[in-house]
N, CA, C and O atoms as CSV, one atom per row, in Angstrom:
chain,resi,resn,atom,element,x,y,z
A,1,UNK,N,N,-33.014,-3.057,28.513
A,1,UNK,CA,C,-32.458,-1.756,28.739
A,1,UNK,C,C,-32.558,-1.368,30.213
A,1,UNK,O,O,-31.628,-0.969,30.913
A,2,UNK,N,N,-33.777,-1.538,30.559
A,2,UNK,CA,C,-34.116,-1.463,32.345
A,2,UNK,C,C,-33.251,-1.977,33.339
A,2,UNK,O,O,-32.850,-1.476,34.390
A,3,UNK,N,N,-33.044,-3.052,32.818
A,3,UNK,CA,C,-32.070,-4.095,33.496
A,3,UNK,C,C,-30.594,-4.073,33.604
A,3,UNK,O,O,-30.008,-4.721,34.472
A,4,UNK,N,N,-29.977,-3.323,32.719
A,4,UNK,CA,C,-28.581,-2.678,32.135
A,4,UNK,C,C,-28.560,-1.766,32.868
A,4,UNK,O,O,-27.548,-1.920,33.553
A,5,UNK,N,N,-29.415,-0.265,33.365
A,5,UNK,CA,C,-29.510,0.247,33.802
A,5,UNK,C,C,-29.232,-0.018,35.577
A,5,UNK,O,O,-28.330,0.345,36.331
A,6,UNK,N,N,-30.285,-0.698,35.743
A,6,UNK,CA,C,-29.617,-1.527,37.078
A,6,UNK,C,C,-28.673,-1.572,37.914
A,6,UNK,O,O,-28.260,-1.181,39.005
A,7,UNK,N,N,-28.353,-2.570,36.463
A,7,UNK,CA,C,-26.746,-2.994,36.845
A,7,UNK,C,C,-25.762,-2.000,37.298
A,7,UNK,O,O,-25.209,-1.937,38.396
A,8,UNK,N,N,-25.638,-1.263,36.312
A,8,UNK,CA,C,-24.648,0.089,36.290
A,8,UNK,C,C,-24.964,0.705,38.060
A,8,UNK,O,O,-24.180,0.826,39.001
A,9,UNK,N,N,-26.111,0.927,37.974
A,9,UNK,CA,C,-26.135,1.676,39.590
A,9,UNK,C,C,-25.989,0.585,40.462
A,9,UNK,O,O,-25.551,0.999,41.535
A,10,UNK,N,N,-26.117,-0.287,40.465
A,10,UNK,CA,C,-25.503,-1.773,41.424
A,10,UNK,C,C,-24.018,-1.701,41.763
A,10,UNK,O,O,-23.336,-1.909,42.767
A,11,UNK,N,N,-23.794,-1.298,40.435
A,11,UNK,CA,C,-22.021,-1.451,40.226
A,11,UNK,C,C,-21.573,-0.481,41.182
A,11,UNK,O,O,-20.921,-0.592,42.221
A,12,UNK,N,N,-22.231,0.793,40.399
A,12,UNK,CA,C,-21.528,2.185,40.700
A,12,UNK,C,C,-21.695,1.969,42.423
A,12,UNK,O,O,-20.775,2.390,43.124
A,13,UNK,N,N,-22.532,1.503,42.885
A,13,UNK,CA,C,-22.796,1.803,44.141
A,13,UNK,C,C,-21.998,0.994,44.763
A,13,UNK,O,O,-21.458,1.605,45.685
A,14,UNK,N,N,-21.642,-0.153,44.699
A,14,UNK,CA,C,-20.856,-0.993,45.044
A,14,UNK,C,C,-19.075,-0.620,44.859
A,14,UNK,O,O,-18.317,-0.962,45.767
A,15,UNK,N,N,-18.736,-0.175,44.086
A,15,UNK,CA,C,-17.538,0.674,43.988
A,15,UNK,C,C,-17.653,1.555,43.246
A,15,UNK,O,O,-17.750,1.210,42.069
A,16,UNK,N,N,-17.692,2.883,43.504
A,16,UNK,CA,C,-18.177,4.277,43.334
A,16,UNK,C,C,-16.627,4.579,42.700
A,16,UNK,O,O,-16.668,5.531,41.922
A,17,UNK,N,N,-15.347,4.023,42.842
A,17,UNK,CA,C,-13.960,4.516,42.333
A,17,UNK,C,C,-13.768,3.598,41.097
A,17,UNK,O,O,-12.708,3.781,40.499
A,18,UNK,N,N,-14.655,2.578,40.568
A,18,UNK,CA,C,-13.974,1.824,39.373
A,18,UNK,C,C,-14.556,2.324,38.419
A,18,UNK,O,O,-14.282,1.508,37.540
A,19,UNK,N,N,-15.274,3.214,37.872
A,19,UNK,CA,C,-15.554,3.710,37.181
A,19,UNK,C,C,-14.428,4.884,36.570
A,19,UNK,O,O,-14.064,5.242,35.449
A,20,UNK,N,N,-14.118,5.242,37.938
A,20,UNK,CA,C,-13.236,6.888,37.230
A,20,UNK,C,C,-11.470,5.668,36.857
A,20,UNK,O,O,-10.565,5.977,36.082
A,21,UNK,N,N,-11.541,4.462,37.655
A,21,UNK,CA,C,-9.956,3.917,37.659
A,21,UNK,C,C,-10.538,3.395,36.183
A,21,UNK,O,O,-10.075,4.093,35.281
A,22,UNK,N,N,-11.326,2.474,35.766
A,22,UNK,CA,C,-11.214,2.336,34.132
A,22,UNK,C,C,-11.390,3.427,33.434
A,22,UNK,O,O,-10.797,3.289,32.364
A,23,UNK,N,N,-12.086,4.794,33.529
A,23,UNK,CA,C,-11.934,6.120,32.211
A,23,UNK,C,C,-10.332,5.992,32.348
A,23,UNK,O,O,-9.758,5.483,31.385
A,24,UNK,N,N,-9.424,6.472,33.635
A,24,UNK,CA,C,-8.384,6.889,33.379
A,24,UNK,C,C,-7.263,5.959,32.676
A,24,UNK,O,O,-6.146,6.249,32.247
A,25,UNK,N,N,-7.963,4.748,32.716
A,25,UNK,CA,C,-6.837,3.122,31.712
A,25,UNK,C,C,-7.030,3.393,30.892
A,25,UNK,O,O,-6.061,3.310,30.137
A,26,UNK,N,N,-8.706,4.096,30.063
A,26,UNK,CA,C,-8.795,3.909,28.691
A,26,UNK,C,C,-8.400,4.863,28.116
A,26,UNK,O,O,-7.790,4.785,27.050
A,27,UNK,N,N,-8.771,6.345,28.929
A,27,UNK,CA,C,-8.256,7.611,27.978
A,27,UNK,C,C,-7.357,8.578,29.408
A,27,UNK,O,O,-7.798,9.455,30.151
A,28,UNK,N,N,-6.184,8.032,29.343
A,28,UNK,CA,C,-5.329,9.188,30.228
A,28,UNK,C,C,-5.061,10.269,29.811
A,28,UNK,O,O,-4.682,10.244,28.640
A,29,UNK,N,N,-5.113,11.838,30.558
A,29,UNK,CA,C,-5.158,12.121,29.862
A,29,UNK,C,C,-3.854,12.754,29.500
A,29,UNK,O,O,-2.791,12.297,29.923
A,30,UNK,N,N,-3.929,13.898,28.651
A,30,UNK,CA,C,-2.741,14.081,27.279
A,30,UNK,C,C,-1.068,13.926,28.083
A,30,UNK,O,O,-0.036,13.308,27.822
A,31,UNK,N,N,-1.492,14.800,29.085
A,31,UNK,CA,C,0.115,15.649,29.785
A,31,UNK,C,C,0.585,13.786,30.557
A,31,UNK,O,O,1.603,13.724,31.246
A,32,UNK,N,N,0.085,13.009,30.417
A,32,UNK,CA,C,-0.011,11.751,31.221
A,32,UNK,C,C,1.579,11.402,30.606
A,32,UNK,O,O,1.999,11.666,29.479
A,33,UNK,N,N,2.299,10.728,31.721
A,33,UNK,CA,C,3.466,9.915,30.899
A,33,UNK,C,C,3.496,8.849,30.051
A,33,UNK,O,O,2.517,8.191,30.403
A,34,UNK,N,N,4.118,8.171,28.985
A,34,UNK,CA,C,3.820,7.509,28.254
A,34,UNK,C,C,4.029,6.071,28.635
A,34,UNK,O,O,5.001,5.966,29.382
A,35,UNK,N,N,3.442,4.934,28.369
A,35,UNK,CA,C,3.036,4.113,29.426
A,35,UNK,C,C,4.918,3.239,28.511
A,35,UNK,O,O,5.505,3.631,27.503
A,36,UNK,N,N,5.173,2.388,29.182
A,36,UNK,CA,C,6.062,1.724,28.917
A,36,UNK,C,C,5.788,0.451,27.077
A,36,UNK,O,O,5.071,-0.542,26.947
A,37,UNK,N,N,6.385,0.892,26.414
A,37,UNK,CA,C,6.042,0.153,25.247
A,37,UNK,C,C,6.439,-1.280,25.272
A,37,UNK,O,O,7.403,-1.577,25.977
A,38,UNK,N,N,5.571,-2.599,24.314
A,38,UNK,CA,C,5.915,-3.318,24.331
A,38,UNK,C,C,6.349,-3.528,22.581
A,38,UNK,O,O,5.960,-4.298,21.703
A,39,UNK,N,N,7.288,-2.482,22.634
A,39,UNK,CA,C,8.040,-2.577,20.986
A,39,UNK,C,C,8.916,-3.781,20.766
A,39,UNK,O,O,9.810,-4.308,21.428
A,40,UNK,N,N,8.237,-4.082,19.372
A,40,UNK,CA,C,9.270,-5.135,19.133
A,40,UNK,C,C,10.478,-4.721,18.654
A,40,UNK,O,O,10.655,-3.505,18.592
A,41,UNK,N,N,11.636,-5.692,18.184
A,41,UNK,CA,C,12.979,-5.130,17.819
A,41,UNK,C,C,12.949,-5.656,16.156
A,41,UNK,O,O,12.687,-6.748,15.651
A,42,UNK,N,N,13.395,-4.166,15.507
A,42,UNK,CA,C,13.035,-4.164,14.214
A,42,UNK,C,C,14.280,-5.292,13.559
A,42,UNK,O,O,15.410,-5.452,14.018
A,43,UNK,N,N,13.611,-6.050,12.249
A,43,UNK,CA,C,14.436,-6.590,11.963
A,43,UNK,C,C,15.491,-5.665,10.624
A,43,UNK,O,O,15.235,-4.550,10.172
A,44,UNK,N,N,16.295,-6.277,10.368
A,44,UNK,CA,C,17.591,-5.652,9.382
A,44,UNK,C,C,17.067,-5.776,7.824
A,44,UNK,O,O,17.920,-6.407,7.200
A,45,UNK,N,N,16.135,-5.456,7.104
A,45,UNK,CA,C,15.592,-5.923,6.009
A,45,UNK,C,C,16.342,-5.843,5.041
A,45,UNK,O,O,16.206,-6.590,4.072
A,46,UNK,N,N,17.525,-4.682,5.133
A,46,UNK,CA,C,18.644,-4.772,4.156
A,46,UNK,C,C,19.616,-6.096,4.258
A,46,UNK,O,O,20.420,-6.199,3.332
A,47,UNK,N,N,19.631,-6.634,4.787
A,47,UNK,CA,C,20.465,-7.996,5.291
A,47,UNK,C,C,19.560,-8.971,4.849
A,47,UNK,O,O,19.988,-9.899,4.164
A,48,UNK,N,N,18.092,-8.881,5.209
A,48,UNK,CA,C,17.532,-10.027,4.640
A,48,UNK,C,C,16.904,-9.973,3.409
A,48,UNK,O,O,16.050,-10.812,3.122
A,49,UNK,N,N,17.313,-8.830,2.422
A,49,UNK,CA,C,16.663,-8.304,0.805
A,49,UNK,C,C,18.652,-9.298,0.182
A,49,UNK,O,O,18.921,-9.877,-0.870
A,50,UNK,N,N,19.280,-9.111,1.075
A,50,UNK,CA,C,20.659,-9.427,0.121
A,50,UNK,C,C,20.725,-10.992,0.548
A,50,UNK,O,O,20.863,-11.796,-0.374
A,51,UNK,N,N,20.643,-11.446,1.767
A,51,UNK,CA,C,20.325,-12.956,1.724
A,51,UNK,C,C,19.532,-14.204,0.661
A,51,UNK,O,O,19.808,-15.309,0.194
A,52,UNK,N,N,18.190,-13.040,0.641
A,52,UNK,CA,C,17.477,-13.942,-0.415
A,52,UNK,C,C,18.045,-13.627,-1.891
A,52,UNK,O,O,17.915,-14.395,-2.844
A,53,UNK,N,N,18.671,-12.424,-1.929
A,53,UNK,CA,C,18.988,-12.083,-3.217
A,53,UNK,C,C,20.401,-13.039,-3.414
A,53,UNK,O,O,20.635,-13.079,-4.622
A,54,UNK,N,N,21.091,-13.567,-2.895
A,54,UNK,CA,C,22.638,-13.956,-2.629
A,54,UNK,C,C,22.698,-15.788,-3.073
A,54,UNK,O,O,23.284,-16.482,-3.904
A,55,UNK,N,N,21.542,-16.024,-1.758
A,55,UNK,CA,C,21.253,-17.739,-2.226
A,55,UNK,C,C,19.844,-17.843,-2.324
A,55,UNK,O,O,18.881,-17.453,-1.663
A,56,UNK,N,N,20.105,-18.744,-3.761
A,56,UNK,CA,C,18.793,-18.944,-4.431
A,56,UNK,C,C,18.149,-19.879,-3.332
A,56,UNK,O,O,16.966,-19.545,-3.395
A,57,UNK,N,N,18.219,-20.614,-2.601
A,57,UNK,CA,C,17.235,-21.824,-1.702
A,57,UNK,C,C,17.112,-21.039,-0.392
A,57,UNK,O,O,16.615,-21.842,0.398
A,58,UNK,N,N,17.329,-19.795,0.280
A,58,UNK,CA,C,16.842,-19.018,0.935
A,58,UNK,C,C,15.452,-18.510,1.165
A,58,UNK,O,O,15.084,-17.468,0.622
A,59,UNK,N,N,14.716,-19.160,1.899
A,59,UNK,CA,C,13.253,-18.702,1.244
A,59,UNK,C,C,12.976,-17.163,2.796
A,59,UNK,O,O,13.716,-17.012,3.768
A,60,UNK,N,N,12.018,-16.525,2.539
A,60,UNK,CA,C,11.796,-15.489,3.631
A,60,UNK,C,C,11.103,-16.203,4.951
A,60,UNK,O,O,11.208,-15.603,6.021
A,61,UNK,N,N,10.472,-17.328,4.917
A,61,UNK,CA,C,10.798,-17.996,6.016
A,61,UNK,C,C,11.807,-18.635,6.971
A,61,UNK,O,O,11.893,-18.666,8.198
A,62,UNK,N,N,12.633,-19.197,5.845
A,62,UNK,CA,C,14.189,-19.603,6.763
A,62,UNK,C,C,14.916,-18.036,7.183
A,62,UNK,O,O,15.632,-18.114,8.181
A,63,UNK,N,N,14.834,-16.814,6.632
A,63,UNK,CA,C,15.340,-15.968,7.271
A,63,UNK,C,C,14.376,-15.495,8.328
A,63,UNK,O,O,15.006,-15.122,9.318
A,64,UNK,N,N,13.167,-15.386,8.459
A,64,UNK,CA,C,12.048,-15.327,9.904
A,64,UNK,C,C,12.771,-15.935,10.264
A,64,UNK,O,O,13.822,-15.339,10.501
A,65,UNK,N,N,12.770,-17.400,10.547
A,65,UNK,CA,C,13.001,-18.455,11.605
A,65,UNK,C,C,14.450,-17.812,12.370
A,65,UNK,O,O,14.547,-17.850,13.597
A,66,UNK,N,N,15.395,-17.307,11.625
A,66,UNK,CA,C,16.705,-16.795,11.957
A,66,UNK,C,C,16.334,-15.973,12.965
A,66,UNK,O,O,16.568,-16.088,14.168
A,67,UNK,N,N,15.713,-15.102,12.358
A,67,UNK,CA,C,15.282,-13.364,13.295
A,67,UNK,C,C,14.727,-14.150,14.446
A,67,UNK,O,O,15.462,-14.044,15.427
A,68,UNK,N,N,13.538,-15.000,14.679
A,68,UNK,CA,C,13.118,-15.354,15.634
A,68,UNK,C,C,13.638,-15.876,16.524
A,68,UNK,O,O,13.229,-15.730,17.675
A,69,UNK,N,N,14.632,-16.588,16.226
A,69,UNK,CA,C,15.860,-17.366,17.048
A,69,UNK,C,C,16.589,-16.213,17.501
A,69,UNK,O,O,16.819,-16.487,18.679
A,70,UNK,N,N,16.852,-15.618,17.376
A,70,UNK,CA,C,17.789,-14.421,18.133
A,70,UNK,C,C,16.771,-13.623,18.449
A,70,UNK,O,O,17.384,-13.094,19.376
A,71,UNK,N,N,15.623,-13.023,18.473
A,71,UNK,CA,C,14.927,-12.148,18.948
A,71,UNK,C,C,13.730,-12.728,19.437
A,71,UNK,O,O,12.805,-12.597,18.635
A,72,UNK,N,N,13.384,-13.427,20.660
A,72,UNK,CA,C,12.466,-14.237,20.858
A,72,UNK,C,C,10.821,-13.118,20.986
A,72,UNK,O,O,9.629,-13.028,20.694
A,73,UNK,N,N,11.552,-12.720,21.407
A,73,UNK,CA,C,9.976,-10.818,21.088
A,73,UNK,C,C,10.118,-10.590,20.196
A,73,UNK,O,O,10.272,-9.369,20.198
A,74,UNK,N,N,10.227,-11.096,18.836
A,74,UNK,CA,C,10.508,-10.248,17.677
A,74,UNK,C,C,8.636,-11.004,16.904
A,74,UNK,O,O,7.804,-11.670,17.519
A,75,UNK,N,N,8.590,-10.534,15.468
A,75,UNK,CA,C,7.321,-10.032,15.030
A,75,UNK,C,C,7.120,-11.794,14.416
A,75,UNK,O,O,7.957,-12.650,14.129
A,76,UNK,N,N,5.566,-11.792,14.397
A,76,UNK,CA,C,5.431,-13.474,13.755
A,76,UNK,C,C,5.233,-13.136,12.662
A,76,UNK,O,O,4.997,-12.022,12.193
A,77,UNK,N,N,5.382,-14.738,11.924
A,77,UNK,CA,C,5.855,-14.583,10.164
A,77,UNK,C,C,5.053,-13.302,9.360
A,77,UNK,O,O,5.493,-12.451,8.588
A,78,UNK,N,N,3.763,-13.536,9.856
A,78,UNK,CA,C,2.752,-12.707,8.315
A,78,UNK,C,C,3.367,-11.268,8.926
A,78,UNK,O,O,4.218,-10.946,8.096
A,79,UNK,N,N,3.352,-10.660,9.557
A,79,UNK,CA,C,3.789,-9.339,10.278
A,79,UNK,C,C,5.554,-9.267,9.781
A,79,UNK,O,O,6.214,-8.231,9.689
A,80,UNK,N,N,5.852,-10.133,9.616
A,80,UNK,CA,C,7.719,-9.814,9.294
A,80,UNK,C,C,7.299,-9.640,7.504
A,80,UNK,O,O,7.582,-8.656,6.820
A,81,UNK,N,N,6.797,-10.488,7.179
A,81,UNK,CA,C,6.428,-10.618,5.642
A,81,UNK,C,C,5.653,-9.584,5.544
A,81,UNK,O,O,6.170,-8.791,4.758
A,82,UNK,N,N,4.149,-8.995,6.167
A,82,UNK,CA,C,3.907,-7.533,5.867
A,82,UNK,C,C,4.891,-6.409,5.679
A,82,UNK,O,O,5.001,-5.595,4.762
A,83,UNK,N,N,5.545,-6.569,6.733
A,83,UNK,CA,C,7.033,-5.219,6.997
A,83,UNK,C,C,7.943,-5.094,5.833
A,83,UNK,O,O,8.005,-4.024,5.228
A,84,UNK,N,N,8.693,-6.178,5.460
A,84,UNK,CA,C,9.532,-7.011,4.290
A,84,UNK,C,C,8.796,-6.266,3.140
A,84,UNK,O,O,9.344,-5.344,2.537
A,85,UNK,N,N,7.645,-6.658,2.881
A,85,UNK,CA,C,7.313,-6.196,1.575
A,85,UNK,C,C,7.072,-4.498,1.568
A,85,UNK,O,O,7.428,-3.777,0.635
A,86,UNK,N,N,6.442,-4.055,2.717
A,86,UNK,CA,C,6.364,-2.549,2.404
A,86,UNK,C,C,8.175,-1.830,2.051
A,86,UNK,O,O,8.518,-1.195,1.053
A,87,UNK,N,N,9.048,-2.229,3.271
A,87,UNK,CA,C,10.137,-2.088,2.447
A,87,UNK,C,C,10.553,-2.347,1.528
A,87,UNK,O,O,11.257,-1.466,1.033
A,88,UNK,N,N,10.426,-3.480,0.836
A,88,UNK,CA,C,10.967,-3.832,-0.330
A,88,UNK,C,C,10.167,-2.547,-1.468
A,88,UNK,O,O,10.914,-2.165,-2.369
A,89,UNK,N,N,8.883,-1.978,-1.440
A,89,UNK,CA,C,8.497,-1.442,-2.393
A,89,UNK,C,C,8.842,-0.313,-2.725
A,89,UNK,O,O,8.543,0.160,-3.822
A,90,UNK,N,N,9.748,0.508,-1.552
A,90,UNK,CA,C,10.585,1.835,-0.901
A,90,UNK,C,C,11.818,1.778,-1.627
A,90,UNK,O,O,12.548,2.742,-1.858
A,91,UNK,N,N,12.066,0.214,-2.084
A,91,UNK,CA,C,13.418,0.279,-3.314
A,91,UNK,C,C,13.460,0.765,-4.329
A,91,UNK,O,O,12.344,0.780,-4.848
A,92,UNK,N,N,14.393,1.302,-5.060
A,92,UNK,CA,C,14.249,1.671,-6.250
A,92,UNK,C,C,14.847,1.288,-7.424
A,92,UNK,O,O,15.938,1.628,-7.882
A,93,UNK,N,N,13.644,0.211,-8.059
A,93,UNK,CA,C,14.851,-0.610,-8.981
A,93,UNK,C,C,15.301,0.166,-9.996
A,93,UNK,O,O,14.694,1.100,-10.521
A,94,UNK,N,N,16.580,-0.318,-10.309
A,94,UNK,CA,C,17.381,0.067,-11.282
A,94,UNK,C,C,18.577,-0.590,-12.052
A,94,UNK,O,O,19.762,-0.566,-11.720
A,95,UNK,N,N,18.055,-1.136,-13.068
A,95,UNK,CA,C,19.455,-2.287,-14.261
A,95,UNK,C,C,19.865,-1.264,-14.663
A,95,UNK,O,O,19.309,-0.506,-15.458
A,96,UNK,N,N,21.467,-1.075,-13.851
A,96,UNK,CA,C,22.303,-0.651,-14.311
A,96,UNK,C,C,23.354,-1.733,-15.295
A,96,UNK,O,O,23.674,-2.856,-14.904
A,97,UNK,N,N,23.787,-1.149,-16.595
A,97,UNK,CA,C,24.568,-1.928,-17.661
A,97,UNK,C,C,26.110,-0.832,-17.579
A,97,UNK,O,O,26.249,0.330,-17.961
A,98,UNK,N,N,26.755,-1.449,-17.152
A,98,UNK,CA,C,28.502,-0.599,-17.565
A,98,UNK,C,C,28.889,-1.323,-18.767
A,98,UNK,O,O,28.943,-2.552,-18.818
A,99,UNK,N,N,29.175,-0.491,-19.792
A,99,UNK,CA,C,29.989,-0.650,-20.694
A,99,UNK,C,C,30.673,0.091,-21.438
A,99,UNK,O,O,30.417,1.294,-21.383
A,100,UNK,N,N,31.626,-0.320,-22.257
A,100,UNK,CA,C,32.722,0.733,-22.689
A,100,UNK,C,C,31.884,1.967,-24.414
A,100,UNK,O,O,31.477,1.140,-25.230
A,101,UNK,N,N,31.718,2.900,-24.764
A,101,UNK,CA,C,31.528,3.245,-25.868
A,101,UNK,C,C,31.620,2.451,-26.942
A,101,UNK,O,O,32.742,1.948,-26.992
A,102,UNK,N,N,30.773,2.048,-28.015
A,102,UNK,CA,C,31.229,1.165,-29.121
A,102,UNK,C,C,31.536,-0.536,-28.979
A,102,UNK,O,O,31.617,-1.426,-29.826
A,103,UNK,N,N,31.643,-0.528,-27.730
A,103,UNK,CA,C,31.701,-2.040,-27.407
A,103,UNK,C,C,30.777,-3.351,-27.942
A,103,UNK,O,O,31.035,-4.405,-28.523
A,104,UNK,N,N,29.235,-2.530,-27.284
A,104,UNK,CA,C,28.431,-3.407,-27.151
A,104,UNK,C,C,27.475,-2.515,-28.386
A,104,UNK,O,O,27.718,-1.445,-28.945
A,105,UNK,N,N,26.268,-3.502,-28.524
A,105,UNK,CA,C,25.007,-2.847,-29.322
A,105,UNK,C,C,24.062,-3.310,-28.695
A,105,UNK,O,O,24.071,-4.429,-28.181
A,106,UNK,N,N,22.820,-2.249,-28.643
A,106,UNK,CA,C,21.666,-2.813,-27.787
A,106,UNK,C,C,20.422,-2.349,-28.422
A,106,UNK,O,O,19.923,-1.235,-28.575
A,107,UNK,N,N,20.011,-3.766,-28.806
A,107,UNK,CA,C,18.764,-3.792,-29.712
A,107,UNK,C,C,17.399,-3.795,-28.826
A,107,UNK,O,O,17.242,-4.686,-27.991
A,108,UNK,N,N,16.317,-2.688,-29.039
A,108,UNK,CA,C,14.838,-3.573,-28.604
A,108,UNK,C,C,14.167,-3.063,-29.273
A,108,UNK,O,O,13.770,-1.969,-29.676
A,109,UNK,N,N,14.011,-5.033,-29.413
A,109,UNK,CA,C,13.079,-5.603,-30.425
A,109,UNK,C,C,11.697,-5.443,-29.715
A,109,UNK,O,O,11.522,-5.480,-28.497
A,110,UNK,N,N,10.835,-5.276,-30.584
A,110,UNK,CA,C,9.154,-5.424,-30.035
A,110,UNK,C,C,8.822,-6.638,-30.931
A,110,UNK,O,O,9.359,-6.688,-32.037
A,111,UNK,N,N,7.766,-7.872,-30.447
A,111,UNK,CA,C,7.788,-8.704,-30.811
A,111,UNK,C,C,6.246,-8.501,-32.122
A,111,UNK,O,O,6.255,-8.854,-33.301
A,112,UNK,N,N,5.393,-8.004,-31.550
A,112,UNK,CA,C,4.386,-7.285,-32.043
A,112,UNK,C,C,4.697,-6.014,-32.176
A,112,UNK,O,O,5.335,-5.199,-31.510
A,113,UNK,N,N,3.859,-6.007,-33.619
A,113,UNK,CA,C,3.785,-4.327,-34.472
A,113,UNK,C,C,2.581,-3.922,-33.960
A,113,UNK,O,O,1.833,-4.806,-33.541
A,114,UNK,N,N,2.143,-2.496,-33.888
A,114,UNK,CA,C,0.947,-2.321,-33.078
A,114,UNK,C,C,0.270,-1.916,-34.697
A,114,UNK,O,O,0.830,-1.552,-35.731
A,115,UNK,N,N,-1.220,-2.176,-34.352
A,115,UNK,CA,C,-1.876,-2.269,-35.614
A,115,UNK,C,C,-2.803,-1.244,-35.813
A,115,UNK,O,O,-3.547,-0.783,-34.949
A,116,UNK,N,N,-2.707,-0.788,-37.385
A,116,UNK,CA,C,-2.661,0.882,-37.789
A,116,UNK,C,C,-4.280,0.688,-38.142
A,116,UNK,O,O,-4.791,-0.282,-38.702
A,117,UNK,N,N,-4.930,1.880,-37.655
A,117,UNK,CA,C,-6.448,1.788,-38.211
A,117,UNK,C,C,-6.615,2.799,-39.547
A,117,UNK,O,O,-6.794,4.011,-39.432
A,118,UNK,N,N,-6.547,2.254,-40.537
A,118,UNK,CA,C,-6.768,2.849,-41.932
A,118,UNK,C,C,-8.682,3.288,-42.222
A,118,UNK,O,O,-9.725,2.664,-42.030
A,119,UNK,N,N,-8.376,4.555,-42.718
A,119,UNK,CA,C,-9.798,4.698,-42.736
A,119,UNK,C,C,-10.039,5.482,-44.681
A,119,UNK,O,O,-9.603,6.455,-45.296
A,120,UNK,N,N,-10.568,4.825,-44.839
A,120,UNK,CA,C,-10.758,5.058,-46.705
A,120,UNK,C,C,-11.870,6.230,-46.952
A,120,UNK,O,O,-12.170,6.565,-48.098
Protein backbone atom coordinates (compact mmCIF):
# COMPACT_ATOMS: atom_id res chain seq x y z
CA UNK A 1 0.00 0.00 0.00
CA UNK A 2 3.06 2.34 0.99
CA UNK A 3 4.58 1.67 -2.12
CA UNK A 4 1.40 2.42 -4.43
CA UNK A 5 1.27 5.44 -2.67
CA UNK A 6 4.67 6.40 -3.86
CA UNK A 7 4.20 5.77 -7.00
CA UNK A 8 1.19 7.97 -7.51
CA UNK A 9 3.22 11.05 -6.09
CA UNK A 10 6.26 9.99 -8.38
CA UNK A 11 3.83 10.08 -11.17
CA UNK A 12 1.87 13.07 -10.19
CA UNK A 13 5.05 14.89 -9.79
CA UNK A 14 6.53 13.91 -12.84
CA UNK A 15 3.49 15.02 -14.94
CA UNK A 16 1.20 16.99 -12.78
CA UNK A 17 -1.34 17.30 -16.28
CA UNK A 18 -1.88 13.38 -16.88
CA UNK A 19 -3.90 12.91 -14.32
CA UNK A 20 -6.63 15.64 -15.09
CA UNK A 21 -5.92 14.48 -19.33
CA UNK A 22 -7.02 10.71 -18.25
CA UNK A 23 -10.28 11.93 -15.73
CA UNK A 24 -11.31 13.96 -18.78
CA UNK A 25 -10.94 10.47 -21.44
CA UNK A 26 -12.77 8.59 -18.85
CA UNK A 27 -15.63 10.82 -17.69
CA UNK A 28 -16.10 14.04 -20.04
CA UNK A 29 -18.13 15.89 -18.92
CA UNK A 30 -22.06 15.98 -19.84
CA UNK A 31 -22.32 19.36 -22.18
CA UNK A 32 -19.00 17.56 -23.92
CA UNK A 33 -19.56 16.73 -27.73
CA UNK A 34 -20.20 13.30 -28.59
CA UNK A 35 -17.09 11.54 -29.49
CA UNK A 36 -17.28 10.10 -33.09
CA UNK A 37 -18.98 6.49 -33.10
CA UNK A 38 -17.58 3.40 -34.26
CA UNK A 39 -21.24 2.05 -35.29
CA UNK A 40 -21.58 -0.77 -37.13
CA UNK A 41 -24.00 -0.94 -40.23
CA UNK A 42 -27.15 -2.70 -39.27
CA UNK A 43 -27.91 -5.68 -41.14
CA UNK A 44 -31.55 -6.16 -43.15
CA UNK A 45 -33.00 -9.04 -40.90
CA UNK A 46 -36.20 -8.89 -42.84
CA UNK A 47 -34.26 -10.03 -45.99
CA UNK A 48 -32.38 -12.48 -44.09
CA UNK A 49 -35.76 -14.05 -41.95
CA UNK A 50 -37.19 -14.53 -45.88
CA UNK A 51 -33.88 -15.99 -47.30
CA UNK A 52 -33.70 -18.70 -44.80
CA UNK A 53 -37.37 -19.00 -44.91
CA UNK A 54 -37.33 -19.21 -49.05
CA UNK A 55 -34.30 -21.87 -49.44
CA UNK A 56 -34.20 -24.71 -47.36
CA UNK A 57 -29.97 -25.18 -47.61
CA UNK A 58 -29.55 -21.49 -46.55
CA UNK A 59 -28.08 -21.75 -43.26
CA UNK A 60 -27.65 -18.14 -41.03
CA UNK A 61 -24.11 -18.48 -41.57
CA UNK A 62 -24.00 -18.44 -45.40
CA UNK A 63 -26.20 -15.31 -45.02
CA UNK A 64 -23.38 -13.71 -42.25
CA UNK A 65 -20.74 -14.57 -44.68
CA UNK A 66 -22.93 -12.43 -47.38
CA UNK A 67 -23.39 -9.38 -44.92
CA UNK A 68 -19.71 -9.61 -44.19
CA UNK A 69 -18.64 -9.53 -47.72
CA UNK A 70 -20.34 -6.34 -48.41
CA UNK A 71 -19.92 -4.74 -45.05
CA UNK A 72 -16.37 -5.39 -44.03
CA UNK A 73 -17.19 -3.31 -40.43
CA UNK A 74 -20.16 -5.13 -40.10
CA UNK A 75 -20.89 -7.40 -36.71
CA UNK A 76 -19.06 -11.07 -36.22
CA UNK A 77 -21.15 -14.22 -36.45
CA UNK A 78 -22.30 -14.76 -32.58
CA UNK A 79 -23.26 -10.84 -32.46
CA UNK A 80 -25.26 -11.08 -36.00
CA UNK A 81 -26.88 -14.39 -34.56
CA UNK A 82 -27.49 -12.55 -31.07
CA UNK A 83 -29.28 -9.54 -33.11
CA UNK A 84 -31.17 -12.16 -35.63
CA UNK A 85 -32.68 -13.87 -32.84
CA UNK A 86 -33.82 -10.92 -30.63
CA UNK A 87 -35.56 -9.82 -33.83
CA UNK A 88 -36.87 -12.78 -34.82
CA UNK A 89 -38.73 -12.99 -31.28
CA UNK A 90 -40.39 -9.25 -32.05
CA UNK A 91 -42.34 -11.44 -34.82
CA UNK A 92 -45.57 -12.29 -34.49
CA UNK A 93 -46.44 -15.65 -35.51
CA UNK A 94 -49.48 -16.24 -37.11
CA UNK A 95 -51.07 -19.53 -39.43
CA UNK A 96 -53.19 -17.85 -41.30
CA UNK A 97 -55.75 -20.59 -43.28
CA UNK A 98 -58.02 -18.82 -46.27
CA UNK A 99 -60.81 -20.70 -47.10
CA UNK A 100 -64.12 -20.55 -48.64
CA UNK A 101 -67.36 -21.17 -46.00
CA UNK A 102 -68.35 -24.92 -46.04
CA UNK A 103 -65.47 -25.92 -48.07
CA UNK A 104 -63.19 -27.35 -45.75
CA UNK A 105 -63.69 -29.10 -42.08
CA UNK A 106 -61.29 -28.68 -39.34
CA UNK A 107 -60.93 -31.25 -36.81
CA UNK A 108 -58.70 -31.11 -33.40
CA UNK A 109 -58.12 -34.13 -32.35
CA UNK A 110 -56.38 -34.50 -28.82
CA UNK A 111 -54.49 -37.61 -28.82
CA UNK A 112 -54.83 -38.11 -24.98
CA UNK A 113 -58.02 -37.80 -22.82
CA UNK A 114 -57.05 -35.99 -19.68
CA UNK A 115 -57.76 -38.23 -16.70
CA UNK A 116 -60.81 -37.65 -14.34
CA UNK A 117 -60.12 -38.03 -10.50
CA UNK A 118 -63.26 -39.88 -9.15
CA UNK A 119 -63.68 -39.72 -5.54
CA UNK A 120 -66.33 -42.36 -3.86
Amino acid sequence: MRFAAIQRTRRSESNPNSSRVLEAALFPPPDAAPQPSTRKSPPDFAAVHEQLQRHRHVTLQLVWEEYRDANQDGYGYSRFCELYQRWRKKLDVVLRQEHKAGENTFVDIQTKLPKMNRTK
